[in-house]
N, C-alpha and C positions, 0 to 999 in steps of 0.2 A: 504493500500500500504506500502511495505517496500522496502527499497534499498537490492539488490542482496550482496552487501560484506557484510551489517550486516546476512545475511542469512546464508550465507557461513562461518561464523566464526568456527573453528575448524575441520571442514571438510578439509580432505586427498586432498591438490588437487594436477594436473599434470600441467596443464596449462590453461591461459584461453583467450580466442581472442573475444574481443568486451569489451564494458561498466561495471564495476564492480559497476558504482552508479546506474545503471540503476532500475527503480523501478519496482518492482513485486506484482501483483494483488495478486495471491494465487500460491501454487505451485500444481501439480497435478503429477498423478500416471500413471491415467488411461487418454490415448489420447481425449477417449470420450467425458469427461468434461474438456476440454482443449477451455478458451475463450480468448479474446484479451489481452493482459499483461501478461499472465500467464510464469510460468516456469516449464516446462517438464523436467520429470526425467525419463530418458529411463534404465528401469529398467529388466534385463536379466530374466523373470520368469521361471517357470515349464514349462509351457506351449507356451507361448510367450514370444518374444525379443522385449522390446519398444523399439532397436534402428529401428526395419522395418516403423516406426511412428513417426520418426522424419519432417519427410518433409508433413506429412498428417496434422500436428499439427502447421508445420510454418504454412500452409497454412489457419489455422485455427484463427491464430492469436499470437501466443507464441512467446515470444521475450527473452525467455533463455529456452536454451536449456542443460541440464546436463546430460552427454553421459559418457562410458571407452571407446568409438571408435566414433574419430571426423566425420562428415561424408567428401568424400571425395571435394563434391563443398559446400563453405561455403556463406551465407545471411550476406549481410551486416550489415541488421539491428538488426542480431540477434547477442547475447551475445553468446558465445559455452563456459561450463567448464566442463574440459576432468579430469574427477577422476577416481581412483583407482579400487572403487567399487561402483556403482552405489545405492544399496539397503544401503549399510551404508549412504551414502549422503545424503540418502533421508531421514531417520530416525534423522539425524543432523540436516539436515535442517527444519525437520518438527517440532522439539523442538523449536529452533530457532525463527523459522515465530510464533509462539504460546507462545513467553515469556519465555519458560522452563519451563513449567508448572509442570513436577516432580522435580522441585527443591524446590520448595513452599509448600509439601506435605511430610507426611512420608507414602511413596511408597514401601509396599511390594508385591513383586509375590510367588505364588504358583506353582511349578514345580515338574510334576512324571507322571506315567502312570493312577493311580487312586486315587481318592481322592481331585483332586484339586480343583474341583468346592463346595465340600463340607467345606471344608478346608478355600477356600476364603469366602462362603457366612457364615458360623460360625465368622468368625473376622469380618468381617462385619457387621452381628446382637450384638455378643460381645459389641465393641466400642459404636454401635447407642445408645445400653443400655446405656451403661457408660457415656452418655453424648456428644457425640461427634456428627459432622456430617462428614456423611463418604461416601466416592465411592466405589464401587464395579464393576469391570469387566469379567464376567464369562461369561463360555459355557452356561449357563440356561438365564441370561438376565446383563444388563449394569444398576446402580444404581448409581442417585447423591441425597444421602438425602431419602427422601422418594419417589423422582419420579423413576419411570421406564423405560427402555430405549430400546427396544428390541435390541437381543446380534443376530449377523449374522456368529459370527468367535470366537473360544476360547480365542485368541488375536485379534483384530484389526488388519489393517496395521499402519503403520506408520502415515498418515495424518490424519486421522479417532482418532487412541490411544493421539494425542496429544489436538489434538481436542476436545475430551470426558475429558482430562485431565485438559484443559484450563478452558470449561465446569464449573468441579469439585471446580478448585480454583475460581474461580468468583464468584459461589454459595456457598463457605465459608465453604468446605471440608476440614479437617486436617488430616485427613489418607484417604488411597486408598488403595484395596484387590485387586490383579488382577491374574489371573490362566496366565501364561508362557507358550502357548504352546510347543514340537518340534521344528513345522515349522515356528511357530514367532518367537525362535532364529537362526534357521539355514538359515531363510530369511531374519534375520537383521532390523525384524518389531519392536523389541524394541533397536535398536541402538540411542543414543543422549537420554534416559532416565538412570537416577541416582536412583538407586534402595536404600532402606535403608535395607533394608531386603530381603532374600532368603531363600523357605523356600522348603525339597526336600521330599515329601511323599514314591514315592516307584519307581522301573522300574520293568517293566512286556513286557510280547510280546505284539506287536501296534506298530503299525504307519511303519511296514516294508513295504507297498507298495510304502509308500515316499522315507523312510530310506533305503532300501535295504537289511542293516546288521545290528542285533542288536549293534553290535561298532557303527556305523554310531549314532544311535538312544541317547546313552551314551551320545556319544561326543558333541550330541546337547543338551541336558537336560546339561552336564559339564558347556559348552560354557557362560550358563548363569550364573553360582557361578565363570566362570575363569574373568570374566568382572565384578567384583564387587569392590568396591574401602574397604580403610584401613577403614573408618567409618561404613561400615554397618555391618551387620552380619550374618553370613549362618546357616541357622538348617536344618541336615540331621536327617534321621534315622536309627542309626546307627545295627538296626536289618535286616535292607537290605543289601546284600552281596556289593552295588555299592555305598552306602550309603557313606561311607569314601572317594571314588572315588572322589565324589561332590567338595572334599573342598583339593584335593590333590595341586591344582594350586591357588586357591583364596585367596586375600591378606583381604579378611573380616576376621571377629571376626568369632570362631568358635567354635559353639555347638550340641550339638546330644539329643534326645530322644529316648526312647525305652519301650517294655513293657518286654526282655528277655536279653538284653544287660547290660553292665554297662554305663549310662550316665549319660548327666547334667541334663536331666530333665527322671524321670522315673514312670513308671506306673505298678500298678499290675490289675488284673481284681481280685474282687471277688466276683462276682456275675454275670452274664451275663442269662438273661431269657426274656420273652415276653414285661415285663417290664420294660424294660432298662437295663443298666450297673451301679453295682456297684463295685468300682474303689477306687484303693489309689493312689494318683497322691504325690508325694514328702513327702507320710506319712500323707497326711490326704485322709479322708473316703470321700465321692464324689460320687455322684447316680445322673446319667443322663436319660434322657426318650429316647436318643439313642441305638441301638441296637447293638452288636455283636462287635468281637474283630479290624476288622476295624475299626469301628469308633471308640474304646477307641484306637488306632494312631491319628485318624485325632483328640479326643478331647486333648491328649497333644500335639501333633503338635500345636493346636488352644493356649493351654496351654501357651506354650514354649516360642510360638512370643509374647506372652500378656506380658509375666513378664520381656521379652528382649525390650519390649517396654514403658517401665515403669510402666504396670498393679501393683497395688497391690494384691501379690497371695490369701487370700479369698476372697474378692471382685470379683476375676475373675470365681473364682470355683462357688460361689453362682451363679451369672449370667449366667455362663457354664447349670447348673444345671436345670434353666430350659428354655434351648433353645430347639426346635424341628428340626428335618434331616430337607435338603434342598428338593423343589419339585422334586420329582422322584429318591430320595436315599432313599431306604429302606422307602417306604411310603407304610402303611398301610389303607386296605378296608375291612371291618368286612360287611359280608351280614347281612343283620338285623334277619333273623329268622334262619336260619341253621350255623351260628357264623363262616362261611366260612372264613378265612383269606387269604385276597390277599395282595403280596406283590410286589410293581409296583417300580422296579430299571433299571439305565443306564446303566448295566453290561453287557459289548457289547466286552470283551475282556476274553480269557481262564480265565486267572486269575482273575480278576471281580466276572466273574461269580461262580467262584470252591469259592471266597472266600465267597460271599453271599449264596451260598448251604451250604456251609458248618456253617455258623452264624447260619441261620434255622435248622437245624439238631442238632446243639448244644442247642438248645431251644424247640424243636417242641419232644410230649409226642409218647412213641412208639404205641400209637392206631393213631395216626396223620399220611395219608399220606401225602407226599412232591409232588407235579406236577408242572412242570415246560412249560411253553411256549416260544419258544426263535429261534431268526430266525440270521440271518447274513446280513447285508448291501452288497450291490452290491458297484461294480468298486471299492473296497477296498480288504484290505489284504488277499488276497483266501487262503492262506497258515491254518490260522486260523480257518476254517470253519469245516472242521473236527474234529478238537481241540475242538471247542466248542459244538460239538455234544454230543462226547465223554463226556467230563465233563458231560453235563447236564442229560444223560442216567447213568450216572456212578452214581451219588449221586441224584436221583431224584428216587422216586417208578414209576412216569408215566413221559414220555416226549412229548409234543408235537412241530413239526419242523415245523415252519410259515416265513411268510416275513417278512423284515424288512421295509428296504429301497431299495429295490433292483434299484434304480436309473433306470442305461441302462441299465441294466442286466434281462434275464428272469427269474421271482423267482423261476419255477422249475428247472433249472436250478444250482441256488444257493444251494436249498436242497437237489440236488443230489450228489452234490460237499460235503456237510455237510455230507449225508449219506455213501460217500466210508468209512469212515472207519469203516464200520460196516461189511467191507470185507473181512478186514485184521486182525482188532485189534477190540476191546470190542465185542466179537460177539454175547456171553454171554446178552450181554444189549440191545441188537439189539428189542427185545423183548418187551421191554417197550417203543418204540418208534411208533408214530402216526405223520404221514406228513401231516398237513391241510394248505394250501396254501394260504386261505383268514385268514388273523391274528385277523378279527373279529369272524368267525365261530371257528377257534382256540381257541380262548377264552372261549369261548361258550362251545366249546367240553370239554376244561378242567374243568369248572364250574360243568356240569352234570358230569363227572367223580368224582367228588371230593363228600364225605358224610360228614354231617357235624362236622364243629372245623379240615374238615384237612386244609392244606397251599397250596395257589395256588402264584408261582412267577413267574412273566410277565417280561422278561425280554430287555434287547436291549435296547429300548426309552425312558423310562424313563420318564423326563420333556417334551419331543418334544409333539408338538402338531397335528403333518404331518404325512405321510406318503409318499413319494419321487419316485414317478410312471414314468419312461418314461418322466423325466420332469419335472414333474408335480408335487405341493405339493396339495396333498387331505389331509380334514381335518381326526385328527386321532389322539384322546390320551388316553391311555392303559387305566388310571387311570377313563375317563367319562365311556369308554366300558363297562370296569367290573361293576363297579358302576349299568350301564344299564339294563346290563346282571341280578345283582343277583336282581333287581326289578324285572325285566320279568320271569323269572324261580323261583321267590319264592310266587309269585302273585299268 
């Protein structure tokens, strides 16, 4: 139990009618979990307005209410504080009820359209090495120390992130990696957390079915470097055209990486093949089991925060050196007897995808063909789906067009929306394209098409272990498939 004015400390308010000592069991988001004591945050979502659940939730038992629109007949017994923005209060208050738990921590986020999960869970392994005990919040899963935590959301919300955070310092965490989505800044899911670090991989087309406008989409990735205080510090990249954008409003310290720019911290590739990267990072020579010129960003991005974090630079390169990718970036599956190479990635976006075709092509021998499998999630960005047709027929010898997630959506459907642009534009590549619907027979079909030592890339899912039907999650991961498949077909 805590008293409601220590909760409310620093929180925007308007006014407030009833008991400011009054004690508060927990504070809640969602109506659902709303028990006797509690204090409800009516919070304006996407989809729903918690003010329509203010009286559903007195009735529930809730004795504060925190509302931007008081309702108009007011309970005695309850507390009402009428603020400005509802989603900020609650990420205020949710630090708050939780001690400040990022204030106990050196908390960096990762923010861009690619990369970030890679990005956090490399500084995450980094640190563990180095002695440290460390959290981890990403798209792939939530870490405190060595346990595991399953991840539902790229960010948390608000009550959840502090929570995990509290978690973190209890169990005797001294840094925290956590990926920033989008829509956890521009929903104010990390509001009332103190960041020490920001760190900005790339912007690419994504997330416009939330965003609208690629501006829109900026301005949310911005929002998080413009909310960072005079002690911490931002790393962009400054070979991204938006990259300087990042740090144009923010009062952090400010630094950039690059592998073609001039910056603070800089990288050359010289070597990039099946084998990893070799790499001169600030003039010294450096070979990682990583592959292709994205990840030599993501490994001095990992680089950049280590030595701004008081890393010692060989120390960090060594350790760098021999990390392996995060599950389902650029993971490799060798079939045992025809040395088929699958490569099982989350590249679920134009850019993603062109970038990992084109890593493989820059590695893969010209008797090697390249096949691709790769499908589009439903109820998301339609715009993209012929985009990512395109690419994948453009720079691949064979394509095949399968499901992803098609959610509500009918997956033929989706691939048909994939296929118009084979009406107008690429028509030439229309040719190399094969539409199999079950993304298990997909598989399959690109295995027998492939002869041995060429590259088959599975793309879309990556880590996911589902597949998102109507509903429904069936089990489903690219990576056991293939594995399956080259048993079955080489048997």
């Amino acid at each position: 139990m805590m008293q409601l004015k220590d909760i409310l400390k620093g929180v925007a308010i308007i006014r407030i009618v009833g008991d400011e000592a009054t004690a508060v069991r927990a504070i809640q988001q969602d109506s659902r979990k709303v028990s006797e004591g509690d204090c409800f945050v009516a919070v304006k979502g996407t989809t729903t307005d918690g003010h329509q659940y203010i009286q559903q939730v007195i009735d529930k038992g809730a004795t504060v209410i925190v509302c931007e629109i008081s309702p108009a007949t007011l309970n005695e017994r309850v507390t009402y504080v009428v603020v400005k923005n509802a989603a900020i209060a609650l990420g205020e208050m949710a630090a708050n009820y939780f001690g400040n738990p990022a204030d106990k921590v050196k908390l960096v986020g990762v923010t861009g359209t690619n990369g970030k999960t890679s990005v956090a869970t490399l500084l995450y392994r980094l640190f563990s090495k180095l002695g440290h005990k460390v959290g981890l919040l990403s798209t792939v899963e939530n870490k405190i120390g060595a346990e595991t935590i399953p991840s539902t959301h790229t960010t948390p919300d608000a009550i959840s992130l502090n929570q995990l955070l509290k978690r973190m310092v209890d169990e005797g965490c001294t840094y925290v990696f956590m990926e920033v989505s989008s829509h956890a800044v521009d929903q104010h899911r990390i509001a009332g957390l103190t960041f020490d670090g920001a760190l900005f991989t790339n912007i690419t087309h994504d997330h416009l079915d939330y965003h609208k406008t690629f501006e829109n989409y900026i301005k949310a990735k911005k929002g998080f470097f413009d909310a960072l205080n005079k002690d911490a510090f931002a790393l962009v990249n400054a070979d991204d055209r938006n990259g300087l954008v990042m740090l144009q409003n923010t009062a952090a310290k400010r630094y950039t990486y690059s592998l073609k720019s001039a910056s603070d911290f800089k990288c050359k590739i010289i070597e990039n093949s099946v084998y990893g990267l070799q790499l001169d990072i600030d003039g010294t020579d450096f070979h990682s089991l990583l592959i292709g010129e994205f990840n030599a960003y993501n490994l001095t991005l990992v680089y950049g925060a280590a030595i701004l974090l008081g890393v010692e630079r060989l120390e960090c390169l060594t350790i760098l050196s021999e990390l392996f990718p995060p599950e389902g970036r650029f993971q490799q599956v060798i079939s045992p007897k025809n040395k088929i190479v699958a490569i099982v990635d989350y590249a679920h976006t134009p850019d993603a995808l062109k970038n990992v075709l084109h890593t493989i092509r820059a590695i893969k021998t010209d008797n090697q063909k390249l096949i691709t499998v790769v499908g589009c999630g439903g109820d998301r960005d339609k715009a993209k789906r012929p985009v990512m047709a395109q690419v994948a027929a453009k720079f691949s010898d064979k394509c095949v067009l399968t499901s992803d997630n098609p959610r509500s959506e009918e997956p033929q459907q989706i691939i048909d929306e994939m296929m118009e642009v084979f009406k107008v534009d690429a028509i030439e590549d229309k040719r190399k394209v094969l539409c199999i619907l079950d993304r298990q027979e997909a598989i399959r079909s690109a295995v027998l098409f492939a002869n041995p030592s060429d590259i088959l890339l599975i793309a879309g899912k990556g880590h996911e272990k589902y597949q998102e039907i109507k509903g429904v999650k069936y089990d489903f991961d690219d990576k056991k498939v293939v594995e399956n498949i080259f048993k079955e077909t080489e048997n």
